[in-house]
C-alpha positions in Angstrom: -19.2 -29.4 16.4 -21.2 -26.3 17.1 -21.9 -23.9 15.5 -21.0 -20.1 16.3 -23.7 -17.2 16.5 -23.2 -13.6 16.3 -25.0 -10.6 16.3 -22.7 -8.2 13.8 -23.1 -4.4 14.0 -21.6 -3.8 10.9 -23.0 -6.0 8.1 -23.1 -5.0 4.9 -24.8 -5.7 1.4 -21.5 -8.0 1.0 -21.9 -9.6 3.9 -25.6 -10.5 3.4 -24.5 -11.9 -0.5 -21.3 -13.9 1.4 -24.1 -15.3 3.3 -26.8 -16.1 0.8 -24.1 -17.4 -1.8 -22.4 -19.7 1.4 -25.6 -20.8 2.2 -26.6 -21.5 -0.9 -23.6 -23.9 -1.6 -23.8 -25.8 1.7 -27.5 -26.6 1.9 -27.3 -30.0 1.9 -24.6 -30.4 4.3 -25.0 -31.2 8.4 -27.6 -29.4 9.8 -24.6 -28.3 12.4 -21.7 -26.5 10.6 -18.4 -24.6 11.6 -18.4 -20.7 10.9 -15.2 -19.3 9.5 -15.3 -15.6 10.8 -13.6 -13.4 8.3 -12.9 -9.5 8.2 -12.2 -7.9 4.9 -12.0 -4.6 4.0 -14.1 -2.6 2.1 -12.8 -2.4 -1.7 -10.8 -5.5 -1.4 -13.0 -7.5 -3.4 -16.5 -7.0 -5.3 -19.4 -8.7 -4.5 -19.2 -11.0 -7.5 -15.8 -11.9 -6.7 -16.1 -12.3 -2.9 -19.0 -14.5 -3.9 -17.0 -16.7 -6.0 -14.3 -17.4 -3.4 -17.0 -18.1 -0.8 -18.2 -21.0 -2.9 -15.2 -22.0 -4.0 -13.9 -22.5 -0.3 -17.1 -24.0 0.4 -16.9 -26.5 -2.4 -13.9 -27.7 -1.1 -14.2 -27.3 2.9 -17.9 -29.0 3.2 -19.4 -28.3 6.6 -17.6 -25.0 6.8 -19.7 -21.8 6.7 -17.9 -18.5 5.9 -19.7 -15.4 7.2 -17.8 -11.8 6.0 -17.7 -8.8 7.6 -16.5 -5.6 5.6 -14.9 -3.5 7.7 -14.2 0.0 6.9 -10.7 1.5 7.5 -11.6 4.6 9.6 -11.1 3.6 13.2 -9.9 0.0 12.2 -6.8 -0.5 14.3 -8.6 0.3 17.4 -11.2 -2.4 16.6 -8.7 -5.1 15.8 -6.7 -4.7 18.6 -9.5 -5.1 20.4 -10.5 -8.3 18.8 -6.8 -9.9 18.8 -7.7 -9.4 22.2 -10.9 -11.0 23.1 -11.2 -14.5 24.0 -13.8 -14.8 20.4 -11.8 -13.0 17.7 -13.0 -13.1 14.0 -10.8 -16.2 12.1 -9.2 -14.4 9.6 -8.5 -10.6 9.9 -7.2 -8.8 6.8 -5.0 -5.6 7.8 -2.9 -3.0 6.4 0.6 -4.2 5.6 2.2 -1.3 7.5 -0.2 -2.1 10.6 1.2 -5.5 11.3 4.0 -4.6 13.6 1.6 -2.6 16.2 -0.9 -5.8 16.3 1.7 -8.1 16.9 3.0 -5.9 19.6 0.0 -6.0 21.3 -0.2 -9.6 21.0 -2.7 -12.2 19.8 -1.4 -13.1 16.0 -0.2 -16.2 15.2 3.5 -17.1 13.6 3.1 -18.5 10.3 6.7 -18.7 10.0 7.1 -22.5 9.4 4.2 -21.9 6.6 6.1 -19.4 4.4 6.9 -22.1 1.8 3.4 -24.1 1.8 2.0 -20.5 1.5 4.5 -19.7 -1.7 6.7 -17.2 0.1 9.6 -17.3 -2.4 7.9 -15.4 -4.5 6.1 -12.7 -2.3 6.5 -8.8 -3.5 9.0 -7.1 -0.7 6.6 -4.7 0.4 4.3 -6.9 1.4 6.6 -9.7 2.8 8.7 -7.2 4.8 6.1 -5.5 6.9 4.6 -8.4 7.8 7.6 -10.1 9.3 8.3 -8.7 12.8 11.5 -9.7 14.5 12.8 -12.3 12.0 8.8 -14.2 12.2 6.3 -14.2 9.7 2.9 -13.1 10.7 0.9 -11.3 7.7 0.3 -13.0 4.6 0.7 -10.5 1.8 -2.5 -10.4 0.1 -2.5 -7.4 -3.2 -0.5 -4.5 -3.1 -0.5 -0.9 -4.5 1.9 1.8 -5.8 2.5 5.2 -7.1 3.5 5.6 -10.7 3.7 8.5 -13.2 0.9 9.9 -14.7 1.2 11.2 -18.0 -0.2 13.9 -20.6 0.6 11.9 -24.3 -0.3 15.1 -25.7 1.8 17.7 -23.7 4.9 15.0 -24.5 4.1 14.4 -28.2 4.1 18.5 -28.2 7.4 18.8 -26.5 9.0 15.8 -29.0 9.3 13.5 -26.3 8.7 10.2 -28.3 10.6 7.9 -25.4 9.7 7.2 -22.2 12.3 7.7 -19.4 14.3 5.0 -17.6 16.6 6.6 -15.4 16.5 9.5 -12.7 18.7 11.4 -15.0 16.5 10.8 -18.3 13.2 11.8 -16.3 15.1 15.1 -15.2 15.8 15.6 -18.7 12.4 15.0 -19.9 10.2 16.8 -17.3 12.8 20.3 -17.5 11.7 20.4 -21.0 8.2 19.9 -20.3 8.6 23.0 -17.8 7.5 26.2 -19.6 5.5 29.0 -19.3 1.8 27.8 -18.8 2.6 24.5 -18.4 4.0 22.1 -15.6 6.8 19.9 -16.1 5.2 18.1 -13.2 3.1 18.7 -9.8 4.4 17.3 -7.2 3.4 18.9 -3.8 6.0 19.4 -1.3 4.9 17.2 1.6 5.0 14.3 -1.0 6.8 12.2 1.9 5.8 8.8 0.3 7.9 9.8 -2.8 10.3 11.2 -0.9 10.5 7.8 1.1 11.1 6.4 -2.2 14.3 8.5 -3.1 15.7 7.8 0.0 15.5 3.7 -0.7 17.5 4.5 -3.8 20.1 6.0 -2.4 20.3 3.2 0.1 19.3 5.0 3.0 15.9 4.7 5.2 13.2 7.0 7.4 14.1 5.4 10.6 16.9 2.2 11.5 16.5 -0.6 14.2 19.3 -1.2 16.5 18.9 -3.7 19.5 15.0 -3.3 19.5 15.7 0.9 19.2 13.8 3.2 16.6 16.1 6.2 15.2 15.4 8.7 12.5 17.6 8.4 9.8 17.0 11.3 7.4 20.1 13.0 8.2 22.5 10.3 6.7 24.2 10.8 3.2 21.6 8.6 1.7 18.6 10.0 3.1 19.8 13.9 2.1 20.9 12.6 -1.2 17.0 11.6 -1.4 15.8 14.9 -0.2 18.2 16.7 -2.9 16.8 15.0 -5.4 13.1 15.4 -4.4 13.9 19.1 -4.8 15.4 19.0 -7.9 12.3 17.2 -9.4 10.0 19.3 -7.3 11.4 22.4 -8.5 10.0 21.8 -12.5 6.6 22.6 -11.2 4.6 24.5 -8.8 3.5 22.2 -6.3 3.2 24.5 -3.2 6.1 23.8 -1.0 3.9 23.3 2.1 1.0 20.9 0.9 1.0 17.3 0.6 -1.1 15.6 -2.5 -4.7 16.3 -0.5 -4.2 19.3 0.1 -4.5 21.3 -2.3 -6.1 17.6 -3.8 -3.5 17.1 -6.8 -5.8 15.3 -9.0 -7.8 18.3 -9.5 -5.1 20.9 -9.8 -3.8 18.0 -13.1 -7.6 17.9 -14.4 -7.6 21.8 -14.3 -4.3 22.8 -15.4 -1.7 22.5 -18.3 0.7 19.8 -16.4 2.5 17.0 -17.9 3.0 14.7 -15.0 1.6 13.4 -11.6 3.1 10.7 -9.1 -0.1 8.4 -8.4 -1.9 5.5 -8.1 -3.4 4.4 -11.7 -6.6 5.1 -10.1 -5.9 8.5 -10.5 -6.3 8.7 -14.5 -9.9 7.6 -14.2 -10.9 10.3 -11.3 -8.7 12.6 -13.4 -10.7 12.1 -16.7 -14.0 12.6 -14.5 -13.4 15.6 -13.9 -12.5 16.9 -17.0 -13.8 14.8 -19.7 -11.3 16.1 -22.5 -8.5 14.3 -21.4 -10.0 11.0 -22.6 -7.4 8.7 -24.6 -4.3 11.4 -23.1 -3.3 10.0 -20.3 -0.5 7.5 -19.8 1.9 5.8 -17.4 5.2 4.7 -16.4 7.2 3.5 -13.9 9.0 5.8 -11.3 12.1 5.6 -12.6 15.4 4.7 -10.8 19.2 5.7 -10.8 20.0 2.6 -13.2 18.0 1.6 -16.5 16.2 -1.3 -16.3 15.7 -1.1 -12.2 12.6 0.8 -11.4 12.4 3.4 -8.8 12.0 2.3 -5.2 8.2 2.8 -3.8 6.5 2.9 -1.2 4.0 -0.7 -1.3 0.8 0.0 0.2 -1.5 -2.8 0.5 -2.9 -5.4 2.9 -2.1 -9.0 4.2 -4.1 -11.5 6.1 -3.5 -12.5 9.3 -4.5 -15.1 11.8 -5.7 -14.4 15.7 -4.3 -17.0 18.2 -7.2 -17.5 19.6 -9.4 -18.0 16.6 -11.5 -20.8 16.8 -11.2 -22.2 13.7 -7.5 -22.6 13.3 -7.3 -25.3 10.1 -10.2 -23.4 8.1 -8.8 -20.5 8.7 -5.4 -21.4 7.1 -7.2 -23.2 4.4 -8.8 -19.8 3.8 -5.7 -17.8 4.0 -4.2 -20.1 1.6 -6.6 -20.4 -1.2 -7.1 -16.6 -0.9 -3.2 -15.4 -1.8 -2.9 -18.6 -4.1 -1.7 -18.1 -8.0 -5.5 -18.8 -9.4 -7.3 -16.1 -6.6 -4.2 -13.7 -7.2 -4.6 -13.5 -10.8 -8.5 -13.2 -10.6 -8.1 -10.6 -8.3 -5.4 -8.4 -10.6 -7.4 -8.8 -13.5 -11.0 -7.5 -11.8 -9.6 -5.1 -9.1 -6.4 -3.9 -11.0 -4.4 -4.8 -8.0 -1.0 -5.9 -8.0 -0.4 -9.7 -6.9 1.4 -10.5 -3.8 3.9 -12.6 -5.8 6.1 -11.4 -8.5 6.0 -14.0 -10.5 2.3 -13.1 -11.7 2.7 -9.7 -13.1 1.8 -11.1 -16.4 -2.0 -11.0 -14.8 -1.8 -7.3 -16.0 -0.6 -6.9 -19.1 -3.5 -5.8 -20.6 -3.9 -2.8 -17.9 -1.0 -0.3 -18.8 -1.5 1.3 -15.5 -1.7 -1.9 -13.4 0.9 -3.0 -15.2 3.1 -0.3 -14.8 2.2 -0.1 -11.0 3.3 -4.1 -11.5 6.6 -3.4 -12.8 7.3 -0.8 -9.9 6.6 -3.2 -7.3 9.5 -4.9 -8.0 11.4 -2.3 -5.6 8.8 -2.1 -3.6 9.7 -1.2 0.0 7.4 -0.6 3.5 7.9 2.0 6.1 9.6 1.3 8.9 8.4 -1.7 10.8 7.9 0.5 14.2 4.6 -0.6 16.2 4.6 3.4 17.1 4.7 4.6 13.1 1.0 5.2 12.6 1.4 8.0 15.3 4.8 9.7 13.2 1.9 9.7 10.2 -0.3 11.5 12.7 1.8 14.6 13.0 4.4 14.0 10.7 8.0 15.6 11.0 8.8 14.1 7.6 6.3 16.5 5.8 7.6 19.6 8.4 11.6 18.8 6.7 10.3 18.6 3.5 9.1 22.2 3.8 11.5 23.4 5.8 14.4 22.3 3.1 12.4 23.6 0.0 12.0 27.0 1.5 16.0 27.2 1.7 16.4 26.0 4.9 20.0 24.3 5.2 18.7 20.7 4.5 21.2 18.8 7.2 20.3 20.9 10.1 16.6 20.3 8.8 17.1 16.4 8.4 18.9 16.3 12.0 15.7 18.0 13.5 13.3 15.7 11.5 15.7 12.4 12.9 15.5 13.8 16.2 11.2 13.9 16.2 11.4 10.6 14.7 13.4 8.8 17.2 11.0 10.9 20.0 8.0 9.3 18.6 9.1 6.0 17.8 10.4 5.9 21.6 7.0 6.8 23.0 8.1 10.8 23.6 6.1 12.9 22.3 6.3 16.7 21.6 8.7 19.1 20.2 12.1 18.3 20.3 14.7 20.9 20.6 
């Protein structure tokens, strides 16, 4: 066997530890060795813990080198499509779940269908699963996931007498009109907040967009979808996220570190960025599921997150798998939720995270996690985003079904490949 050489643009200090610590392991192997080519993202894992799996796939693949290369995300789908491409793609490609559907239109990933079971697929989290399954076939592996929860002030609710946490829509209504007074927020929640507003719409049963015989349709204009919308406004309405912002802009971690305001939808990141910036809110901040329309179901959320997936033309087709699989395994997952604070791909590991309240909580979300609609064309609807444009529009008293008809109208445009205004 030979082995592979490449010249890599874009090595980091990761990939030069990957290589130290792989070569370190297989010194006393054949002087020829296979390279196991391998994109990751940048945050996925530390150095110490990338490390660690290299040698432990090492110890049990010998002759098998793994070289990393940390991508970073700006510009990223350009760059793998181009490499699902080539005739010498990397091995093993890790992507964002909601990419999967545009790379596998473009062609070049391989159907791991017949692998679900070996790989422990009756157990993946939905919003992971989901997006990576294009057409009834399996082709991403989930790998961690990620969700908005609520972010709490302890202090603003042991001042308003709140000494339960709410389980249901109604409950959380209840709780945050109280918190909602003069000098204080109730909660900011921005009103181009689509992700949560994606989430609303799940619960009522109702989606962004439907598929029908290989068509994309915008669906905010159904029952479901404007029941969503109504209830986005209702919460919205105990704060005063500006109507036409989304959470970067004005950035809504600052406007909670600045201000008297009792909740924020967020990752659990948040807290710690939160705290940063304004140190006294050390030991006051909390979290807790979104909540749903029934206690002891969560709220539905939007799962961000990544999943690996494998080029057809990858060289190294068995190592590759072997990689895959160790990778999104029960002992990785959990050592990944416990050092990254990531939620596992399987839901029957959330127990990796009971000692993070905020992972744990993002955990215990996840449960209802859902993706957004499995359209190759949705990263272009996130470029200029009718959602956010209805959002507004309703929240400013505009009537929300002639709103939500416009909104499904621009959807179905861009999902079809027509772009511009619809009329």
């Amino acid at each position: 066997m030979s082995v592979r050489h490449r010249v890599r643009p874009l090595v980091s200090a990761l990939s030069a530890l990957l290589l130290l610590g792989g070569c370190g392991v297989l010194g006393d192997v054949d002087e020829e060795t296979d390279t196991l080519d391998v994109w990751l993202m940048r945050g996925s894992l530390s150095d110490e813990l990338a490390d660690a799996l290299v040698r432990d796939f090492a110890s049990s693949n010998p002759g098998v080198e793994v070289e990393v290369t940390v991508q970073d995300w700006p510009g990223i789908q350009e760059k793998v499509t181009a490499a699902l491409a080539s005739d010498d793609p990397p091995d093993v490609i890790e992507v964002g779940n909601t990419q999967v559907a545009r790379y596998v239109a473009a062609g070049g990933v391989r159907n791991l269908t017949v692998e679900v079971t070996d790989l422990g697929g009756d157990h993946w989290l939905p919003g992971l699963e989901e997006p990576g399954k294009i057409d009834g076939y399996q082709y991403g592996v989930p790998f961690y996931a990620a969700n908005r929860v609520v972010v709490y002030r302890k202090d603003l609710f042991e001042r308003a007498g709140i000494t339960s946490l709410p389980t249901t829509r109604e409950e959380w209504i209840e709780i945050t009109d109280r918190l909602d007074r003069p000098g204080q927020q109730g909660i900011y929640l921005p009103g181009q907040n689509w992700y949560v507003l994606a989430g609303f719409v799940w619960d009522e049963g109702g989606d962004l967009a439907v598929e029908r015989s290989g068509q994309w349709t915008g669906a905010l204009h159904t029952p479901e979808a404007l029941r969503g919308m109504e209830f986005y406004r209702e919460l919205q309405s105990h704060g005063r996220g500006p109507v036409d912002s989304d959470e970067a802009h004005t950035e809504q971690r600052g406007v909670f570190a600045e201000s008297e305001t009792a909740q924020l939808i967020d990752v659990p990141g948040a807290a710690e960025l939160i705290v940063e910036a304004n140190p006294e809110l050390a030991g006051k901040l909390g979290f807790f599921p979104i909540p749903g329309k029934r206690k002891g179901t969560p709220g539905a959320v939007f799962t961000g997150g990544s999943v690996l997936i494998i080029p057809e033309r990858a060289d190294e087709q068995d190592a590759a798998y072997a990689f895959v699989k160790l990778l999104t395994g029960e002992k990785w997952q959990r050592e990944l939720a416990r050092t990254m604070s990531v939620v596992p791909n399987s839901t029957e590991l959330a127990d990796a995270l009971e000692d993070d309240p905020g992972a744990a909580a993002m955990a215990e979300g996840a449960r209802n996690g859902h993706a957004t609609p499995n359209s190759p064309r949705w990263g272009e609807l996130e470029e200029d985003n009718p959602i956010k444009r209805y959002q507004t529009a309703v929240l400013r008293g505009a009537d929300p079904r002639t709103a939500a008809r416009r909104a499904s109208d621009e959807i179905t445009a861009i999902l079809a490949g027509r772009r511009g205004n619809v009329g």
